[in-house]
C-alpha positions in Angstrom: -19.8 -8.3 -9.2 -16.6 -7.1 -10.1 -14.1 -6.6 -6.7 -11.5 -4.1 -6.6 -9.0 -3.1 -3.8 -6.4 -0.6 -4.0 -3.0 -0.9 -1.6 -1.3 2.7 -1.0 2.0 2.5 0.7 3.8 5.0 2.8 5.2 7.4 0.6 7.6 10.2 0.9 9.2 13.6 -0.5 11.4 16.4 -0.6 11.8 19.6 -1.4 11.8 19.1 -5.0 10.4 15.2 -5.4 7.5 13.5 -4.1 7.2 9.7 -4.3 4.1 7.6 -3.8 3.7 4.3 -4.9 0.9 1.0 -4.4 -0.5 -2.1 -6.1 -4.2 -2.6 -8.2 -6.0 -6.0 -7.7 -9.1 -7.6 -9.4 -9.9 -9.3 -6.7 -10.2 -8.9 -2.9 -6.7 -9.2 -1.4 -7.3 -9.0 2.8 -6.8 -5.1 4.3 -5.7 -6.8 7.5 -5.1 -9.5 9.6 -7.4 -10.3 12.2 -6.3 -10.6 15.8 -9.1 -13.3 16.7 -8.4 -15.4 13.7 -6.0 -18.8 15.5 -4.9 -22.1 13.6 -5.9 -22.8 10.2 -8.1 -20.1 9.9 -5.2 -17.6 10.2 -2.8 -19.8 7.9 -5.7 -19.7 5.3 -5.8 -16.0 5.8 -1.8 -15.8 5.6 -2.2 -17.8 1.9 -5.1 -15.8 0.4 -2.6 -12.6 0.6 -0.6 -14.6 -2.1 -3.6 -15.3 -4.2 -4.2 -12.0 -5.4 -5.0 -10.6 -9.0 -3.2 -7.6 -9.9 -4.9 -5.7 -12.7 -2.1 -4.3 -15.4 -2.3 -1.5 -17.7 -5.1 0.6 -15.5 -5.5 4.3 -15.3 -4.8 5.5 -11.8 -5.1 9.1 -10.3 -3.1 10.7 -8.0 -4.9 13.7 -5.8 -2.5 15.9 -3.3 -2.1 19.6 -2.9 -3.7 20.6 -5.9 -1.8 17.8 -8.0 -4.8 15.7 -10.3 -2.0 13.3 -12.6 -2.8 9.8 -14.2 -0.7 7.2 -14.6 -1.0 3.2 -15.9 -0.1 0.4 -13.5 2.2 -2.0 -14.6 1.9 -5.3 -15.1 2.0 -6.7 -11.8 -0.4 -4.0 -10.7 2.0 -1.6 -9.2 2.2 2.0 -10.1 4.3 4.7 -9.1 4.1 8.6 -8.8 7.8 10.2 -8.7 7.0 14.0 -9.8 8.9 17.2 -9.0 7.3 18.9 -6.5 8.7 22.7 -5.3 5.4 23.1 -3.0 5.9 24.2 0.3 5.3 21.6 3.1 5.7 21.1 6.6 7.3 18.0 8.2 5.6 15.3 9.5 3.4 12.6 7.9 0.2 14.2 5.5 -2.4 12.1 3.9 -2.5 12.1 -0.4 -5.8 9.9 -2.2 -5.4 8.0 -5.3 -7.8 6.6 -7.4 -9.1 3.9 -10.2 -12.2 2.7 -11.8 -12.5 -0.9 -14.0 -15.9 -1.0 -16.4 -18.5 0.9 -13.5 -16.7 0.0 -10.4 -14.7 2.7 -8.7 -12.4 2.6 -5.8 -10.6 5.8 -3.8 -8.1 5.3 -1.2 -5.6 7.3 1.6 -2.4 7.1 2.1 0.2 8.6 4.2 3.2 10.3 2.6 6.6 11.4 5.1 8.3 14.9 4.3 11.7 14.2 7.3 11.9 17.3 9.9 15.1 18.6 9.9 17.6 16.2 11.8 20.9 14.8 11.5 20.2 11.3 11.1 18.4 9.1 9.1 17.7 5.4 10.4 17.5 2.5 8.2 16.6 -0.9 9.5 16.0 -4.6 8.3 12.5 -6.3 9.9 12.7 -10.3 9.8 15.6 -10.9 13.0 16.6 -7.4 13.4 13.6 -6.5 15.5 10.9 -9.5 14.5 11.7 -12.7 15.2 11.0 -14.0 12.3 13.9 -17.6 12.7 14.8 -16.9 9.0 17.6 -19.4 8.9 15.2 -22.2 9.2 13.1 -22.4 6.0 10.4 -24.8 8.2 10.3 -22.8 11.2 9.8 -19.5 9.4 6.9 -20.6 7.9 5.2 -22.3 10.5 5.3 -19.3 12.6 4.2 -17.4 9.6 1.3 -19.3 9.0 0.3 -20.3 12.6 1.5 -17.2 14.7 -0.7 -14.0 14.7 0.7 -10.7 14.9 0.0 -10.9 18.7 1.8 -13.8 18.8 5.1 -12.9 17.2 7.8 -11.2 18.9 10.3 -8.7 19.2 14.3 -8.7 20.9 14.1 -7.6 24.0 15.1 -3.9 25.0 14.4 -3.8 20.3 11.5 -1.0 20.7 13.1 1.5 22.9 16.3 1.4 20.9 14.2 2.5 18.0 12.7 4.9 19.5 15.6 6.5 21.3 16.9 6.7 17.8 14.1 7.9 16.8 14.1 11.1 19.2 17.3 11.6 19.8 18.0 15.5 18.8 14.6 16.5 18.3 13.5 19.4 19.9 9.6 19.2 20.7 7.7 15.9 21.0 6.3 16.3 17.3 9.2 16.2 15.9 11.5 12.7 14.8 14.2 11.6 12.9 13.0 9.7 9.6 12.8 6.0 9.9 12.9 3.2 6.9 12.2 -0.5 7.0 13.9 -2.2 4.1 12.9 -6.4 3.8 12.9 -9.1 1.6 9.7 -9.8 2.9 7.1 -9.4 0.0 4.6 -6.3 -0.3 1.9 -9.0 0.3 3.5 -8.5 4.3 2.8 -5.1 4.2 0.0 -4.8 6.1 1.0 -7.4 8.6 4.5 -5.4 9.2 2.1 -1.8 9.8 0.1 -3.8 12.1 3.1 -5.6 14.5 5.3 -2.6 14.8 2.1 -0.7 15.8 1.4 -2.9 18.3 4.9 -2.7 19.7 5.5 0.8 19.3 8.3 0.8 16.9 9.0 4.1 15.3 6.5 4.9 12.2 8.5 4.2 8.8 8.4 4.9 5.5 8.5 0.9 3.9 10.2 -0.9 1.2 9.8 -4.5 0.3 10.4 -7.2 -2.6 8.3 -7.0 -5.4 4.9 -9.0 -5.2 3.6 -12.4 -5.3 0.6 -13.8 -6.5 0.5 -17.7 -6.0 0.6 -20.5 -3.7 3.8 -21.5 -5.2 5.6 -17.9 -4.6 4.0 -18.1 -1.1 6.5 -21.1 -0.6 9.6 -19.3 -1.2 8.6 -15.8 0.7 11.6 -13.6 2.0 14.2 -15.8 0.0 15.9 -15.5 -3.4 18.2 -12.5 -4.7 18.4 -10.0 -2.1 20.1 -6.7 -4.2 16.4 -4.9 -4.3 17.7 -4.3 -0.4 20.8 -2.8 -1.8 19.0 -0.6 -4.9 16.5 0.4 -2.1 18.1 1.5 0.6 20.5 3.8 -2.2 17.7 4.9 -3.7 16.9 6.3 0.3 20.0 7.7 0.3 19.9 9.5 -3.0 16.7 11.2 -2.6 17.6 12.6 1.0 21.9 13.0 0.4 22.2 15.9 3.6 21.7 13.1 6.5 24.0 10.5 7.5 22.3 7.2 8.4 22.3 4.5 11.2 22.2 1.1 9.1 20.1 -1.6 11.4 20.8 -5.6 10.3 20.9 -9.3 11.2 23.8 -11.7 10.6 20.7 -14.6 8.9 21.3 -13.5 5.8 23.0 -10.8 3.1 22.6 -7.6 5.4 25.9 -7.0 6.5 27.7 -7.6 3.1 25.3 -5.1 1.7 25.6 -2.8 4.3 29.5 -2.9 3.2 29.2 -1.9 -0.3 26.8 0.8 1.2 29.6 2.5 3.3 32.0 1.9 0.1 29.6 4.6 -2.0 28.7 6.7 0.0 31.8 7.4 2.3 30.5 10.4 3.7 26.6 9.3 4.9 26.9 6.2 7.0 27.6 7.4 11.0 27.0 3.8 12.0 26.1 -0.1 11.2 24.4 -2.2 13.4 24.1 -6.4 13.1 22.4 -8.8 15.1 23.6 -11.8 16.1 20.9 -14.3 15.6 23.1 -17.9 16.3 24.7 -19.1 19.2 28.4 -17.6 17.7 29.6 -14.6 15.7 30.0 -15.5 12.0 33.8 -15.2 10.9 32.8 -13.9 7.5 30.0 -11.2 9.1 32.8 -10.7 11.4 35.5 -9.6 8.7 32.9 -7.6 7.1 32.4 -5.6 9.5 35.8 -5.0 10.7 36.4 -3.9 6.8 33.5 -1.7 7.0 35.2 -0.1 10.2 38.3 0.8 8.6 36.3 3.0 6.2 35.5 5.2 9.3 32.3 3.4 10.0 31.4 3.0 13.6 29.8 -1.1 13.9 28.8 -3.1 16.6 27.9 -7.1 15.9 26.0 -7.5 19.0 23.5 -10.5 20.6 21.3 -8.3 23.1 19.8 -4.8 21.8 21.4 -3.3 25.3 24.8 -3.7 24.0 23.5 -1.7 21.2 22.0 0.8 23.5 25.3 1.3 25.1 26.9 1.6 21.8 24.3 4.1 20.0 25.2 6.7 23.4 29.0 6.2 23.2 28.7 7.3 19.9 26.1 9.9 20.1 23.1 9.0 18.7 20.9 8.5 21.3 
């Protein structure tokens, strides 16, 4: 018998665009990983993510507030719903269905779609060594821990989680109410549900979620989270662009490209960065992060390169936003 599964993603809007956006497959690609699952049996679990068949070229349906639209996937299985959209909505997080149906089988799904409550700030944050420990500048140990570590396992920076979520409240003013949060990786979107289920199980704020574009083989598994890194950089303007009246707290790591993209960032939009953010993930300060930052501070930009996340407590209430 045929098997279908359907991945929705967290999607988002505004007051005159919605956005909502997931992947097709032919076959049975894991909703979750299991907690229980140690060893060899998780690794195996890990890999099977990669070995997923995306179905190309499929009518899909999107259902929310009296929208019925179909689209095609494309070739790698992903589809994409970006419609104008003038309904009236409240802010907060609001559950949209989309649905597909190969030959006689037919699959419906949820997903969760983010229109921001009115705030002033707007936080955007990288996963792998900004708040998971992920030791991305050691291919080896990266994917050791990746196949061997559950998400229980795995860890955040100390003092990481209630950063986040004073950032997350800060200004708000009932407990409903939060400013929008947006993790941006170069993880793949075969991580996605593994990311959903650590930062749930830490607390981290609730995010809308970007990653690279999928992967569907042992061989891609071997190269996860490396390569070309400007999808970050299209992404996170792309953020920008569709909500242009917040300015945004840019979160990072010093492993790999985050703070030279964070420059060029602040360079285009001048006016929407309050503040940048890089972890220090060696035992010294790189010179060349170092510069970059000190450039991206003479464009008005507060930074802070920092080892321990209560430096960047300390930092985030000196400059008022937490």
């Amino acid at each position: 018998m045929l098997k279908l599964d359907l991945k929705l993603y967290r999607g988002y809007v505004n007051d005159q665009h919605l956005v909502v956006f997931g992947h097709a497959f032919k076959s049975w690609a894991p909703d979750k990983f299991e907690l229980d699952k140690r060893g060899i049996k998780h690794a195996l679990s890990v890999i099977h993510k990669f070995r997923i068949k995306p179905i190309k070229n499929q009518e899909i349906t999107l259902r929310f507030k009296g929208i019925n639209l179909t689209t095609k996937t494309l070739d790698d299985g992903y589809f994409r719903f970006d419609i104008p959209f003038y309904e009236t909505l409240e802010s907060g997080w609001h559950t949209y269905e989309v649905a597909f149906k190969v030959k006689e089988v037919g699959i419906v799904a949820k997903g969760e779609l983010l229109k921001p409550f009115k705030s002033k700030f707007g936080i955007i944050s990288d996963i792998d060594d900004t708040f998971l420990i992920s030791h991305s500048n050691s291919f080896f140990k990266k994917l050791y821990i990746l196949l061997f570590k559950n998400i229980d396992k795995r860890k955040v920076f100390s003092d990481v989680a209630d950063h986040y979520r004073a950032l997350s409240l800060y200004g708000q003013d009932d407990e409903k109410s939060f400013n929008s949060f947006f993790y941006v990786s170069s993880s793949e979107w075969n991580l996605y549900d593994f990311i959903i289920e650590f930062t749930q199980l830490h607390a981290l704020p609730k995010a809308v979620i970007k990653l690279k574009k999928i992967k569907t083989g042992i061989r891609d598994f071997l190269t996860t989270g490396r390569g070309n890194h400007d999808h970050k950089y299209e992404k996170i303007k792309d953020i920008i662009s569709f909500y242009p009246d917040l300015q945004y707290v840019l979160l990072g790591d010093d492993s790999q490209h985050d703070a030279f993209i964070y420059e060029k960032i602040c360079k285009i939009y001048k006016l929407s960065i309050k503040a940048v953010y890089i972890r220090q993930t060696g035992k010294n300060q790189k010179q060349k992060v170092a510069r970059t930052l000190e450039n991206i501070k003479s464009l008005n930009v507060s930074v802070c390169y920092f080892k321990n996340s209560e430096v960047a407590i300390r930092h985030s209430h000196s400059i008022g936003v937490i």
